[in-house]
LOTI-462605 format. One line per 2 residues: number of its first residue (from 1); for each residue x, y, z of C-alpha. Coordinates in nm, 3 decimals, m for minus. Example, Ala and Ser with C-alpha at 12.3 -4.5 7.8 and 13.67 -1.06 7.14 Angstrom:
1	1.230/m0.450/0.780  1.367/m0.106/0.714;
This chain:
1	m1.534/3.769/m10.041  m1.620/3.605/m9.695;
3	m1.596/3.795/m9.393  m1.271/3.552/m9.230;
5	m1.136/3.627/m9.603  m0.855/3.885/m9.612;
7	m0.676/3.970/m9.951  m0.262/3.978/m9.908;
9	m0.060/4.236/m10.101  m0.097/4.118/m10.433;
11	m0.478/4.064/m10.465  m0.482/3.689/m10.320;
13	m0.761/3.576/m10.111  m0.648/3.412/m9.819;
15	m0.909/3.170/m9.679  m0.896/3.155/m9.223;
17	m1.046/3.193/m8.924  m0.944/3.514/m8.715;
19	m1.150/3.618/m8.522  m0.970/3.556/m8.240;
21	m0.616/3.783/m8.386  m0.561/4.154/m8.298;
23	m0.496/4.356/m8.591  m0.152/4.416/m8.397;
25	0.198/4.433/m8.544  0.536/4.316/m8.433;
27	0.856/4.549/m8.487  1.143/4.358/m8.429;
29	1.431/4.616/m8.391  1.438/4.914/m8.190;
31	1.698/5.162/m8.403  1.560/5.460/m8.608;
33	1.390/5.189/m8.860  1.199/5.057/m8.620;
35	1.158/5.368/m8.398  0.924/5.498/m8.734;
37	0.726/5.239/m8.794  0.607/5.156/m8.479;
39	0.521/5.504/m8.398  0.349/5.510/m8.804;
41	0.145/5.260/m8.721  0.064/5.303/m8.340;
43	m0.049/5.674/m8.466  m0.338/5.524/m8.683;
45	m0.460/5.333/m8.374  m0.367/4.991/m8.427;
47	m0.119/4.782/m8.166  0.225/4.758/m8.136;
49	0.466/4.518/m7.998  0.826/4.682/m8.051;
51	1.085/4.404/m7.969  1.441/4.526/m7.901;
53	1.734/4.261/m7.827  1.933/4.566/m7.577;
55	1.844/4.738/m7.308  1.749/5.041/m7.497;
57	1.533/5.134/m7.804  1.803/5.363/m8.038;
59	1.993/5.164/m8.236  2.341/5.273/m8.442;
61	2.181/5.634/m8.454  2.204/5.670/m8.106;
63	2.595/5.674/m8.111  2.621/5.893/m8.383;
65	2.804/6.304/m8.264  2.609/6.476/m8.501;
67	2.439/6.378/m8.913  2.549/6.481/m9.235;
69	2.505/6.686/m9.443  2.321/6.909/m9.230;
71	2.546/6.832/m8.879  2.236/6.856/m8.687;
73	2.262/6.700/m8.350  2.191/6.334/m8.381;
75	2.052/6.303/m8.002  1.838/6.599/m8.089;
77	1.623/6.371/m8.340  1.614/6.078/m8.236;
79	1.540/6.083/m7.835  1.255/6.297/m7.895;
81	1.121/6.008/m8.095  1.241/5.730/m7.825;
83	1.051/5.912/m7.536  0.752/5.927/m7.799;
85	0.767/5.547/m7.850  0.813/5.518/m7.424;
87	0.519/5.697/m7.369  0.288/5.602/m7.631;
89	m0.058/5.363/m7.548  m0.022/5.204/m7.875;
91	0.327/5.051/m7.827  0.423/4.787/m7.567;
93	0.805/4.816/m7.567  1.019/4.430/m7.507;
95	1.378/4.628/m7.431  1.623/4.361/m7.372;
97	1.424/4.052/m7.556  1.446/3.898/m7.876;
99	1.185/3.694/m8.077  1.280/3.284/m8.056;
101	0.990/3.111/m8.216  0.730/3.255/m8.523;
103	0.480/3.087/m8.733  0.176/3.179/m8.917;
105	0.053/3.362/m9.214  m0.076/3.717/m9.277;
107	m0.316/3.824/m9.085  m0.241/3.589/m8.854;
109	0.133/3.516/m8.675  0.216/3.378/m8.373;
111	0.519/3.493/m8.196  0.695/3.387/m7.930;
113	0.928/3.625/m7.738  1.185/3.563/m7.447;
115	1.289/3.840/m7.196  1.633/3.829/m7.053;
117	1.632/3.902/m6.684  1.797/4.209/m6.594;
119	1.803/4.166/m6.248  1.646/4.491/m6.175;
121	1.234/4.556/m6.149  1.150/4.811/m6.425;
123	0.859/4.902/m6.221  1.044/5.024/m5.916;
125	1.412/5.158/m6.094  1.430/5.526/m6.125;
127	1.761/5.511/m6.358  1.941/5.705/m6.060;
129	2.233/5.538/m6.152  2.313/5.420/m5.785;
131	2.381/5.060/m5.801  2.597/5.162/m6.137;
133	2.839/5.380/m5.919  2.848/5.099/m5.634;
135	2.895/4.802/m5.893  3.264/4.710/m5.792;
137	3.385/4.511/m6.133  3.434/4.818/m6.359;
139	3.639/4.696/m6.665  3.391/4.563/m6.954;
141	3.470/4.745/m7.271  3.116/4.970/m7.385;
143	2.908/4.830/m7.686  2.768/5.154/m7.652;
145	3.078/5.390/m7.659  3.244/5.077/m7.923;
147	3.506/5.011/m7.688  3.681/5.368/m7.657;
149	3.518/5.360/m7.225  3.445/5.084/m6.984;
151	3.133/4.972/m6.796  3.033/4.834/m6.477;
153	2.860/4.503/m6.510  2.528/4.685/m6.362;
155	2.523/4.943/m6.631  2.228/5.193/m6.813;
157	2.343/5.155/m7.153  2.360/5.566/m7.190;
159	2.254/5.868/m7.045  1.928/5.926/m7.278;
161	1.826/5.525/m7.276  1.456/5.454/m7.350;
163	1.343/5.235/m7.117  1.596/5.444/m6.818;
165	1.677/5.158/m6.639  1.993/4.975/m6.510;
167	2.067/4.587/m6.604  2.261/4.371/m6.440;
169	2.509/4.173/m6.749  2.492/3.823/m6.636;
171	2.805/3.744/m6.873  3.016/4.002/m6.600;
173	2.856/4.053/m6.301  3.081/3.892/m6.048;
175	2.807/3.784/m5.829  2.611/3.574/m6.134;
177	2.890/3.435/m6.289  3.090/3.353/m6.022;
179	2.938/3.422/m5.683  3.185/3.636/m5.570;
181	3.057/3.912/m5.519  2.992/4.175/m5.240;
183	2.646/4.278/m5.399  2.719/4.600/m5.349;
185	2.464/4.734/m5.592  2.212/4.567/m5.424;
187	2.300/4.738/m5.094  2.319/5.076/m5.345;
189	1.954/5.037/m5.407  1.742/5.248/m5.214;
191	1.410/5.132/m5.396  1.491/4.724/m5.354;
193	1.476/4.715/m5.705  1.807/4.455/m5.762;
195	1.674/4.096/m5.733  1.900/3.868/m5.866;
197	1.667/3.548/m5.856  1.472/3.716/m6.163;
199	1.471/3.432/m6.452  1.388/3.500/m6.798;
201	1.002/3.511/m6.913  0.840/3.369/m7.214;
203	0.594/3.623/m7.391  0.319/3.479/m7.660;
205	0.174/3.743/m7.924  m0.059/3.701/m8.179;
207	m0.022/3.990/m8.458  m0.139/4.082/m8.822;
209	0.160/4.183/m8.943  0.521/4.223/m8.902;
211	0.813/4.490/m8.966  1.199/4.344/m9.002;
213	1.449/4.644/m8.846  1.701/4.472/m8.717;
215	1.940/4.695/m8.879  2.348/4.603/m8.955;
217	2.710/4.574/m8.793  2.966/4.769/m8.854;
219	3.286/4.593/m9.056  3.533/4.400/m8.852;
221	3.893/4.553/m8.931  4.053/4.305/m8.789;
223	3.941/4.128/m9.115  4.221/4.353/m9.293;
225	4.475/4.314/m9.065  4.704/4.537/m9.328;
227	4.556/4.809/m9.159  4.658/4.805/m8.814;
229	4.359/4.821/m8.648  4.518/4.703/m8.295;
231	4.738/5.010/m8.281  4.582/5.246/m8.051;
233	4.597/5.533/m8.256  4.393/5.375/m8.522;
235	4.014/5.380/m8.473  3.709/5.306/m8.651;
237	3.417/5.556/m8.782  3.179/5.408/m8.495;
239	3.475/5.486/m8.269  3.549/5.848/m8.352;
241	3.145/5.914/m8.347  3.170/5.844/m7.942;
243	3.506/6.016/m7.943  3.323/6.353/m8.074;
245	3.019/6.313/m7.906  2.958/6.545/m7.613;
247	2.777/6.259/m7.441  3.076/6.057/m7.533;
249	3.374/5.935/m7.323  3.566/6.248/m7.353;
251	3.324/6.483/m7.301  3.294/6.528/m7.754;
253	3.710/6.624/m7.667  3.890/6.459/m7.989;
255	4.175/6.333/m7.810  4.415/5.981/m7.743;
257	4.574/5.908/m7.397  4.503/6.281/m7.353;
259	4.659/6.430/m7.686  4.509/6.594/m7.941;
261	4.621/6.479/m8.273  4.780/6.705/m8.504;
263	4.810/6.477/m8.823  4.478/6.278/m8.881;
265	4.409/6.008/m9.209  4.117/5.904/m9.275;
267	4.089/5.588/m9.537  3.765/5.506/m9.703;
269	3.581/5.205/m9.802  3.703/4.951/m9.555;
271	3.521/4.631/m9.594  3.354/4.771/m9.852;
273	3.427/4.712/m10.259  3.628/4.447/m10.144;
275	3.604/4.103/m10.322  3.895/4.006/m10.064;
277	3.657/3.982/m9.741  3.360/3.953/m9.952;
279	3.189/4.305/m9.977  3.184/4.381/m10.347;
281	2.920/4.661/m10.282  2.969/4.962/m10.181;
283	2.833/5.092/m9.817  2.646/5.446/m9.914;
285	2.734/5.625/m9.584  3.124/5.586/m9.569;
287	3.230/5.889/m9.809  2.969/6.138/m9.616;
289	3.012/6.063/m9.276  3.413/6.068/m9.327;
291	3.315/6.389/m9.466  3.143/6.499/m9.161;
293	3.437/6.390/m8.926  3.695/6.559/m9.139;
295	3.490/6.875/m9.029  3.462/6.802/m8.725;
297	3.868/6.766/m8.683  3.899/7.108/m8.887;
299	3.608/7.267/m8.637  3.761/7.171/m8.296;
301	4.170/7.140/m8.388  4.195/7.423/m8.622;
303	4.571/7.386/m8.648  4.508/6.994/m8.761;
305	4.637/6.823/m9.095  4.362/6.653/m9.211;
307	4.418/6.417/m9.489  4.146/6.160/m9.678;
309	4.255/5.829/m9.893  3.951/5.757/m10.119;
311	3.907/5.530/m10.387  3.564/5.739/m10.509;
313	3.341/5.993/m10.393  3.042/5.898/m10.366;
315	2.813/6.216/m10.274  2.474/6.102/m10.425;
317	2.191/6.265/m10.142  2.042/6.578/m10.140;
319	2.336/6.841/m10.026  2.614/6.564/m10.015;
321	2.804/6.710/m10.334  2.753/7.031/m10.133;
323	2.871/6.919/m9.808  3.195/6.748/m9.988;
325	3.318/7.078/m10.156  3.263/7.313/m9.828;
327	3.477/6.990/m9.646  3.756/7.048/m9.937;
329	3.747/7.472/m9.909  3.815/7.400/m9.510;
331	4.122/7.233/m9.594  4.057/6.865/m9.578;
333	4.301/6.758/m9.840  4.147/6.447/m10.068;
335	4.367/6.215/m10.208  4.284/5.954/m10.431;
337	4.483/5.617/m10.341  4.516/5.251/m10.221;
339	4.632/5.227/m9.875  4.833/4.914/m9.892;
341	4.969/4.892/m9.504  4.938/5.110/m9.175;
343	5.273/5.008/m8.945  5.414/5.141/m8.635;
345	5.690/5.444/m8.621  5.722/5.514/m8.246;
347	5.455/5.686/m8.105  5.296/5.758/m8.427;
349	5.201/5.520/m8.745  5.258/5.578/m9.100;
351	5.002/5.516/m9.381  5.166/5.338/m9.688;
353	4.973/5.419/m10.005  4.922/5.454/m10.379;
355	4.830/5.822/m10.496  4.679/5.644/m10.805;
357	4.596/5.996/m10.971  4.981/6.089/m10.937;
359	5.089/5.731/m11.012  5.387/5.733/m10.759;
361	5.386/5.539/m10.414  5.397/5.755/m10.052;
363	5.396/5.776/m9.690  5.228/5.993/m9.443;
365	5.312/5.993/m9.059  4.991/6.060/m8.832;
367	4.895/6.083/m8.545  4.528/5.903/m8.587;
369	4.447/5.712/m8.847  4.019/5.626/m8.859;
371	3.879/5.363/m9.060  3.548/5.450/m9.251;
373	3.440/5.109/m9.181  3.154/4.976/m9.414;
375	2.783/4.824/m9.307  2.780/4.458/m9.327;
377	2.480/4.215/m9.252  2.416/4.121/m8.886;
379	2.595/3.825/m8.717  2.234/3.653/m8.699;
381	2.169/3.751/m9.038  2.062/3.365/m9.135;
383	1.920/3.255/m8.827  1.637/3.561/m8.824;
385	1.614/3.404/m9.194  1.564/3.079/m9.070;
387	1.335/3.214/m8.814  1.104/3.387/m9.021;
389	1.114/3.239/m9.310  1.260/3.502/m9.510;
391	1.552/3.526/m9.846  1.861/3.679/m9.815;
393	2.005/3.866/m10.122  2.390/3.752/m10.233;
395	2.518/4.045/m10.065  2.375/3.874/m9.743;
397	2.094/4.110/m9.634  1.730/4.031/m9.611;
399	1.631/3.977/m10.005  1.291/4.201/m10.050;
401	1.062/4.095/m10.330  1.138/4.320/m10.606;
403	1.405/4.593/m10.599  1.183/4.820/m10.762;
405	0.772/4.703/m10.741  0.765/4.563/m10.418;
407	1.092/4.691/m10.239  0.996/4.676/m9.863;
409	0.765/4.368/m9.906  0.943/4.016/m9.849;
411	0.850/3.694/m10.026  0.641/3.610/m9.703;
413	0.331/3.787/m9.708  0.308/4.015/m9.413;
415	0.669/4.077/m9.328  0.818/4.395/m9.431;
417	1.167/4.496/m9.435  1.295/4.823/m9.328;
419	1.626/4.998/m9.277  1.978/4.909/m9.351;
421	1.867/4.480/m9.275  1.752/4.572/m9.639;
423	2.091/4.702/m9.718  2.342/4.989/m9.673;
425	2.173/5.332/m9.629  2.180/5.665/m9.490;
427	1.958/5.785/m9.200  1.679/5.920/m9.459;
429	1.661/5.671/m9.645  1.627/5.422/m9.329;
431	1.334/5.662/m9.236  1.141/5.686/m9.553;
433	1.173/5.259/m9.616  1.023/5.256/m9.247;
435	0.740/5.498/m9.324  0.680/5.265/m9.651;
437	0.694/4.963/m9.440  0.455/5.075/m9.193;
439	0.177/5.206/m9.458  0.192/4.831/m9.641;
441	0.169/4.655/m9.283  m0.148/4.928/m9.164;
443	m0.329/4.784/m9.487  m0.335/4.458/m9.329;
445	m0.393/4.558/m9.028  m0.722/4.777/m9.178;
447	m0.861/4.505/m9.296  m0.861/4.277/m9.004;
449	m0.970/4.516/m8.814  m1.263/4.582/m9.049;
451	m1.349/4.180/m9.058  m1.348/4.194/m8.685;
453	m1.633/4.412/m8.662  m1.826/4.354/m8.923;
């Protein structure tokens, strides 16, 4: 084989000149997916260019109270990890940038990625949180904390953030989108590090590989509108996880307008096994992490009814079955029925259902009703597609080669899928797909970088 030859993943000779390519690799996605690989592959000394499209490297996981089965601390995992990624030499972290134009083959892709302006200089913030205190427009619902706590429209996205630095949101701030504005934050700023005539910046790479982790979004329940998802008292999964999370909005307090509930429902696969809005499969995550939050009503309101509407349990992992039955000998009671409609009875709501075991319909007053809301594909699902050139599978995630062969390789040589873009899957899972990813795109990477020198 000629020296400019490199072999893809199947044996193929690949016939170019690259003499002048890295053997770098792109991560697009900064969650735990990405988090892995990147640091996998920075760790055996080759480049990495981790793109994230928020302020902050972390992804879903960093919203998450605590993880099942075990209910270790999810903070105390991952941010060790983030700062890892911050501080490595290997990685060159794009927080707040997303990839707009690729091309190439393996071994050789160009990318081309733009950075949003956030109106503050990285280089001088100190994530003191001054101009975030002094910002005076206050009301913009948290992606972060789902909606359950506002933001100011200069905002660090939460407390642990990897990069820790504010942004100005150009969409809110009163003073970009209007020109109204005091610029008090500016004033705030003791290091000058506000400059609101930043624009955004166009960033070239050339890599040898590439790693999709661009991870999922969480059901809409609007989408089933049976179950009175605009009622304040019912909430999503995502929604309780900030809720009970001590970094949370209330302080990991379960609590509404100040009241603890005493009745809680949960109800299971929403969005999910649905041929109504489209989901036929089923989420993975949804039975344990209900599971987990059940617990976690029984742990901090001891005198709480805590009730669960299922369809099916589905506790496949290692200590799930486990974690189910010591959720059940706490006194979660499980019942197995189809919640037809949620409605309003004065300051509470009442769950309408099927027990299907019993056969006989019922109703159940509570006081908080949470949705385990199922993963569904991201909104961009098809234009990354487009973007990179990749399949999507008919349950609308990224299609992978073979589901059992080649399960983290794509139809595009080079690109490797990781995480729950894949498809539904729990936090392990996510890690080990990432660790497989990373191993197939060092390969590549190995090999240009032993045709470069010899």
């Amino acid at each position: 084989m000629d020296e400019k030859s490199l072999k893809n993943e199947r044996g193929v000779v690949i016939e170019a000149e690259r003499s002048k390519v890295s053997p770098a690799a792109l991560v697009i996605g900064g969650g735990i997916a990405g988090i892995q690989a990147a640091l996998d592959i920075a760790d055996a000394g080759f480049k990495v260019y981790l793109v994230e499209r928020e302020p902050s490297i972390g992804g879903r996981m960093a919203q998450l109270d605590k993880t099942f089965p075990t209910l270790d601390c999810s903070a105390c995992i991952l941010t060790p990890k983030m700062v890892d990624v911050g501080r490595h030499p290997n990685i060159e972290l794009l927080t707040y940038s997303e990839v707009v134009d690729f091309h190439g083959q393996v071994g050789d892709f160009w990318v081309r990625v733009k950075k949003k302006p956030r109106y503050v200089h990285e280089e001088l913030c100190t994530g003191c949180g001054l101009c975030v205190e002094a910002c005076v427009w206050k009301k913009i619902p948290s992606e972060f904390d789902a909606g359950v706590a506002m933001r100011s429209a200069a905002y660090i996205q939460f407390p642990q953030a990897v990069p820790l630095k504010a942004v100005i949101d150009e969409k809110t701030c009163l003073y970009l989108a209007r020109g109204k504005c005091g610029r008090k934050c500016e004033q705030a700023c003791e290091r000058g590090a506000i400059d609101f005539e930043m624009k955004e910046e166009l960033v070239d790479l050339r890599v040898g590989a590439v790693i999709v982790a661009t991870g999922f979004d969480p059901f809409d329940p609007h989408l089933k509108p049976e179950l009175g998802y605009d009622y304040p008292n019912v909430i999503t999964g995502l929604e309780f996880e900030r809720l009970s999370s001590a970094s949370g909005p209330t302080r990991g307090k379960i609590s509404l307008n100040g009241k603890e509930p005493k009745d809680v429902v949960f109800i299971q696969c929403v969005g999910s096994r649905d041929q109504t809005v489209g989901h036929e499969y089923c989420s993975r995550v949804c039975c344990m992490y209900t599971a987990k939050q059940a617990h976690l009503v029984e742990e901090r309101i001891p005198e709480a009814n805590v009730t669960v509407f299922y369809m099916d349990v589905r506790a496949f992992g290692k200590g799930f079955e486990e974690f189910y039955d010591r959720v059940k000998r706490e006194g979660v009671m499980y019942r197995r029925g189809s919640v037809s409609e949620i409605y309003k009875r004065g300051d509470r709501v009442v769950v309408r259902a099927e027990d299907t075991l019993l056969g006989e319909p019922l109703e159940m007053e509570a006081d908080l009703v949470v949705l385990a809301t199922g993963i569904v594909p991201r909104a961009d699902v098809k234009d990354v597609a487009a973007l990179l050139n990749l399949e999507g599978s008919p349950d609308g995630f990224f299609a992978e080669a073979h589901p059992k062969m080649r399960p983290v390789d794509t139809l595009n040589d080079g690109i490797y899928l990781a995480g729950c873009c894949q498809g539904p899957k729990d936090i392990p899972d996510t890690v080990a797909q990432a660790k497989a990813a990373a191993s197939s795109a060092i390969v590549v990477l190995r090999q240009l970088q032993v045709q470069r020198t010899s």
